[in-house]
Each structure stands twice: as structure tokens, then as C-alpha cells.
Backbone as a printed PyTorch tensor [residue, N CA C, xyz], in Angstrom:
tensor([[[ -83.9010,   86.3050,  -96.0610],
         [ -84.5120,   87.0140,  -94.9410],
         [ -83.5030,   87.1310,  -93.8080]],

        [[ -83.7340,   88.0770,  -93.2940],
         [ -83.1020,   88.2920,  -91.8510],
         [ -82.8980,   87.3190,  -90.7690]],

        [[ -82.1930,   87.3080,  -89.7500],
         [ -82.4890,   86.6260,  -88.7070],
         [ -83.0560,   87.5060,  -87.4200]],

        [[ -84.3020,   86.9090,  -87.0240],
         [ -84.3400,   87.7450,  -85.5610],
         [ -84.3250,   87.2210,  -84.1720]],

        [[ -83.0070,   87.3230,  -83.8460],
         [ -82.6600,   86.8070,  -82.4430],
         [ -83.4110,   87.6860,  -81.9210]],

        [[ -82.8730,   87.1430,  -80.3280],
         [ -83.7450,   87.9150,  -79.2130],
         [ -82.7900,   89.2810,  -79.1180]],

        [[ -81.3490,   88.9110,  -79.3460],
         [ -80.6170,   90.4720,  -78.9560],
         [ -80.9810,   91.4150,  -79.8190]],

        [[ -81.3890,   91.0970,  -81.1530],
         [ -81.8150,   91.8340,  -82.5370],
         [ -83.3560,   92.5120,  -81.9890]],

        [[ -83.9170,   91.5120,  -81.7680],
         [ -85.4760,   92.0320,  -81.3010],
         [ -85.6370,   93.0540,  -80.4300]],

        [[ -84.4480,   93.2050,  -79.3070],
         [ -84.1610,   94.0590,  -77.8770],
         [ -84.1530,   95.2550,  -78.9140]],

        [[ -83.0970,   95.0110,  -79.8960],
         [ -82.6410,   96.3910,  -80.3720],
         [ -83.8210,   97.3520,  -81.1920]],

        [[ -84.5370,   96.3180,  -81.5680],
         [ -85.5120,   97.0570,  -82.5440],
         [ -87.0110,   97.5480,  -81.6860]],

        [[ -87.0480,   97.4720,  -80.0860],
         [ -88.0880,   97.6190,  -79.8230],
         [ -87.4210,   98.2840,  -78.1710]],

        [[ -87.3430,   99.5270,  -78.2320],
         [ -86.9390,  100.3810,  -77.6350],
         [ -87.5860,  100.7360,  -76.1840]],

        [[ -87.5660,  100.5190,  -74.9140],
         [ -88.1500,  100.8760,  -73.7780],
         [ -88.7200,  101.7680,  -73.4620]],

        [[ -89.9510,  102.0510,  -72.7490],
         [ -90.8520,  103.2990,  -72.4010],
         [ -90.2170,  104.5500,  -72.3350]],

        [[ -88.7200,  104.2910,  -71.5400],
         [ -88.0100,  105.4650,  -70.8570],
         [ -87.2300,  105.9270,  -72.1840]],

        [[ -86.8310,  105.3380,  -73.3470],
         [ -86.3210,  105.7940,  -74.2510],
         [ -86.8830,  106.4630,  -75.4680]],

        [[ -87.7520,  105.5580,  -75.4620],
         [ -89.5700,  106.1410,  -76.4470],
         [ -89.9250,  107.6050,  -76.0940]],

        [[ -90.4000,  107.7760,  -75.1100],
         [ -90.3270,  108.7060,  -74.0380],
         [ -89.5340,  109.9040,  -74.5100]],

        [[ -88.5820,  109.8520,  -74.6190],
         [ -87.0520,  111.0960,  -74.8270],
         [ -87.4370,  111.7080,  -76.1520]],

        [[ -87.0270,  110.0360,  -76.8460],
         [ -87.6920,  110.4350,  -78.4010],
         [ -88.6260,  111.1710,  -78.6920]],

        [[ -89.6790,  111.0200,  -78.1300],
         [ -90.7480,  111.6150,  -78.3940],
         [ -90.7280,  113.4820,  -77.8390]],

        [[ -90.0660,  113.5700,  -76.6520],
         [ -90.3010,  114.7290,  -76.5400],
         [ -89.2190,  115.3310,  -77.1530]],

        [[ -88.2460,  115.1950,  -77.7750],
         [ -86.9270,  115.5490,  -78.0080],
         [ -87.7880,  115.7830,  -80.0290]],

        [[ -88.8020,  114.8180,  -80.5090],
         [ -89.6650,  115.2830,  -81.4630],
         [ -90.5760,  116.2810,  -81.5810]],

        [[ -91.2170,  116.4120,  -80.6020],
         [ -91.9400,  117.2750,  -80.2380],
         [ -91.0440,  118.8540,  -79.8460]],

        [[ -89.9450,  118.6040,  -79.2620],
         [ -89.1960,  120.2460,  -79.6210],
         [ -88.7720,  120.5020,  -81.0020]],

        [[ -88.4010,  119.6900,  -82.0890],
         [ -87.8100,  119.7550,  -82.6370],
         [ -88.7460,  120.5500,  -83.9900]],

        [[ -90.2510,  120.2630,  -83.6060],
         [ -91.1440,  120.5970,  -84.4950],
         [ -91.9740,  121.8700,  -84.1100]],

        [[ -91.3580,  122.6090,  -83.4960],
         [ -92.0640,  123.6400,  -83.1610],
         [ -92.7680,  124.1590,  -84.0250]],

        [[ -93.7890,  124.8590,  -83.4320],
         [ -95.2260,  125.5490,  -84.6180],
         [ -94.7600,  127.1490,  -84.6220]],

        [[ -94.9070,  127.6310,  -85.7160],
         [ -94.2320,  129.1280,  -85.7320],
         [ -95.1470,  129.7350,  -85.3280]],

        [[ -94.8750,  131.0290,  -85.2070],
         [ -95.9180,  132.5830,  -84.5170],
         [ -97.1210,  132.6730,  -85.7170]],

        [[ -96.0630,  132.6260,  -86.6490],
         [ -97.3950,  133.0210,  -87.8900],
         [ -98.0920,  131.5000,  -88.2680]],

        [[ -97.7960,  130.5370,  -87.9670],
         [ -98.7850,  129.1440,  -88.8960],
         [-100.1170,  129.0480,  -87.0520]],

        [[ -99.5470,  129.5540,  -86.4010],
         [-100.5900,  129.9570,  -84.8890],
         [-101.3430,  130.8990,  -85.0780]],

        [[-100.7920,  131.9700,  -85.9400],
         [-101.7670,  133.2610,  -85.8840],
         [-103.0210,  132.7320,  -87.4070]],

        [[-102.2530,  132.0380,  -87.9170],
         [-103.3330,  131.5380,  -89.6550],
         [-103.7890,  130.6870,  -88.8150]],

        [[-104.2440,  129.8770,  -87.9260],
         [-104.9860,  128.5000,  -87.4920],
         [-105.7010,  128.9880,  -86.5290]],

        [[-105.6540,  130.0640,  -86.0880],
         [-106.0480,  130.4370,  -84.9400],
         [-107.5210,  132.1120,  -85.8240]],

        [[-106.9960,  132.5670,  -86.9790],
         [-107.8020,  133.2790,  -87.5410],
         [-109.0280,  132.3140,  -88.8060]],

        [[-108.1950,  130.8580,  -89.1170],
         [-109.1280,  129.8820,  -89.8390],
         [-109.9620,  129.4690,  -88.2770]],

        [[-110.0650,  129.3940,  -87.2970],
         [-110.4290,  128.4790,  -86.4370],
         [-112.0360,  129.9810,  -85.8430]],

        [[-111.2140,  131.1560,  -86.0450],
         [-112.3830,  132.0700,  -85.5350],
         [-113.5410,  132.1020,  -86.9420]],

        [[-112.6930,  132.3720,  -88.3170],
         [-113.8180,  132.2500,  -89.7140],
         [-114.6270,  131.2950,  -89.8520]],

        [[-114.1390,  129.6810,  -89.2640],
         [-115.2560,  129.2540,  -89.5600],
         [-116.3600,  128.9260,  -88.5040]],

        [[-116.0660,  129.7190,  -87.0050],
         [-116.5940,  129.4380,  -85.8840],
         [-117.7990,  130.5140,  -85.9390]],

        [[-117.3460,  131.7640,  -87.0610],
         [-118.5020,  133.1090,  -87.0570],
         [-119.6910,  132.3220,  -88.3290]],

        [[-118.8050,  131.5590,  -89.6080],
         [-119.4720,  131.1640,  -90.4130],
         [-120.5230,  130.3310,  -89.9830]],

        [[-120.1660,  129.1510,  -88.7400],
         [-121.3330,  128.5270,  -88.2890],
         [-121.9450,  129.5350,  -87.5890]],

        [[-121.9150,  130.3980,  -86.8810],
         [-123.0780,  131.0790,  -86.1640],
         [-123.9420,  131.8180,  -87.4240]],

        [[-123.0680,  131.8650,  -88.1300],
         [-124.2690,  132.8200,  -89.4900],
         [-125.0150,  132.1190,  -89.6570]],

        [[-124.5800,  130.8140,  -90.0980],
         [-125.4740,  129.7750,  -90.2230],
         [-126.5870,  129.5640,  -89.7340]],

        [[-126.2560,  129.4510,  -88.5150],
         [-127.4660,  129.1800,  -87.5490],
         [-128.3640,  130.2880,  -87.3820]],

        [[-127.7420,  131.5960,  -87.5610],
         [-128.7540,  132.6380,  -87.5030],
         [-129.5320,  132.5730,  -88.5080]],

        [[-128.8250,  132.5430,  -89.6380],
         [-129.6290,  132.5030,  -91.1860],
         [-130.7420,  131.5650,  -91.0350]],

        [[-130.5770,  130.2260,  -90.7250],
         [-131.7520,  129.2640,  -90.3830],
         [-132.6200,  129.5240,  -89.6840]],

        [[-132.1090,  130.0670,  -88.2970],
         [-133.5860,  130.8380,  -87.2210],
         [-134.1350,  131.7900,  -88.2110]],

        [[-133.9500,  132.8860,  -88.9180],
         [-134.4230,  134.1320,  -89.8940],
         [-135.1090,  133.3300,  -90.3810]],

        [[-134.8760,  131.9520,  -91.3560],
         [-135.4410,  131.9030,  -92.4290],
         [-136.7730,  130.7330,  -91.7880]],

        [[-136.7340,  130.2860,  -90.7180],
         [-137.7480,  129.7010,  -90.0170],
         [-138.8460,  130.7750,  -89.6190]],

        [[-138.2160,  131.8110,  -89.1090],
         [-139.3630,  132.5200,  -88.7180],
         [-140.4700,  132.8400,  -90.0920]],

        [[-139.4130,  133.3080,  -90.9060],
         [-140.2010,  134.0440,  -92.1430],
         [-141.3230,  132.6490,  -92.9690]],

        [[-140.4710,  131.5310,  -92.6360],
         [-141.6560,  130.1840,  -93.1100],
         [-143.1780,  130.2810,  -92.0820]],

        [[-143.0410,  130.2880,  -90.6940],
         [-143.5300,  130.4180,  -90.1080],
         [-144.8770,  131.6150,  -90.0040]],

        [[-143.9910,  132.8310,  -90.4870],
         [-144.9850,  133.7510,  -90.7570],
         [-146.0140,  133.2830,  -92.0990]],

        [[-144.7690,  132.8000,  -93.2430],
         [-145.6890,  132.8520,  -94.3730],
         [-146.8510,  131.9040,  -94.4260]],

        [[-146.6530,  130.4130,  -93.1570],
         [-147.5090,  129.4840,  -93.1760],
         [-148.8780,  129.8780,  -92.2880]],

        [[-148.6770,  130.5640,  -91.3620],
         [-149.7330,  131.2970,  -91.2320],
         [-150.4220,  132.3550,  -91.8660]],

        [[-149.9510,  133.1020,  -92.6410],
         [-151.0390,  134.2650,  -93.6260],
         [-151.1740,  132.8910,  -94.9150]],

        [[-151.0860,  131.8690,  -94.8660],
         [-151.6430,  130.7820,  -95.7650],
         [-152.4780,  130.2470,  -95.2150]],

        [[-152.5340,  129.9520,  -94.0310],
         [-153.4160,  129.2320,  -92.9660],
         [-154.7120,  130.0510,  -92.9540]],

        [[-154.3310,  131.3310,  -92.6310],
         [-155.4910,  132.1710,  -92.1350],
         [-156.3780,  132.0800,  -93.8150]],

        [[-155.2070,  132.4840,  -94.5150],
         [-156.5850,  133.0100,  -96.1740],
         [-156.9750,  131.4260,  -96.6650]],

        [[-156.8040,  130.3660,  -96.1820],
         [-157.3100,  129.2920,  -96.6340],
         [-158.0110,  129.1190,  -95.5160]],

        [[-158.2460,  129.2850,  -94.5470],
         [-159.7170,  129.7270,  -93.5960],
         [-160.5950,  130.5650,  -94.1390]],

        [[-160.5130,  131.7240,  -94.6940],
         [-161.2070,  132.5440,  -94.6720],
         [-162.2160,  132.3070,  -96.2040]],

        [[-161.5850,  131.4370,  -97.0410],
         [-162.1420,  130.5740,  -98.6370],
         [-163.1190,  130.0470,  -97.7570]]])
């Protein structure tokens, strides 16, 4: 096994202000292209219309329960 002095330990655990650099100096380095923005951004509207279908489809299909439980209601009154 290794040894871990304290000067070894300094080295392996890097200061806020250097972390810091790293990180944004990562963050340029990974830029997001025009087109993987324009595909995430056209997946992000498909499935935002798919939930509203959704939800419309469910109000439609409530109403039509609604109707049908009443013309059941009424002709099992009228027996």
C-alpha cells in the first residue's frame, strides 16, 4: 500500500479556488451543439403536447362516463 503523508494528502485534495477553474474550464470544454439543443428542445415540446393529449383524452372520456352513467341512472329509475 501507499503511504499517505500529509504533503501527499495536500496534493490529492485540491482547494475551492482550484476545483472551481476545473470545473468551469469542464464545463467549456463540453459544450452542447446547435443540433443535440434543437433534438432536446423538440423531445421536450412532444412529450409536453403528449401529456396535454392525455389529459384532454381523460376529461373526453370522463364526460362520456358521466353521460353514460346517467342515461343508466335515469332507465333504471324508470324499471
Amino acid at each position: 500500500m501507499t503511504d499517505l503523508t500529509p504533503k501527499r494528502f495536500r496534493t490529492l485534495t485540491p482547494d475551492c479556488k482550484t476545483e472551481f477553474a476545473n470545473y468551469k474550464n469542464t464545463i467549456n470544454t463540453l459544450e452542447i451543439t446547435l443540433f443535440s439543443r434543437i433534438i432536446a428542445n423538440i423531445l421536450i415540446i412532444a412529450i409536453l403536447a403528449l401529456l396535454a393529449w392525455v389529459i384532454y383524452d381523460l376529461y373526453r372520456g370522463n364526460k362520456r362516463y358521466a353521460t353514460k352513467l346517467a342515461a343508466h341512472q335515469i332507465e333504471s329509475e324508470a324499471k
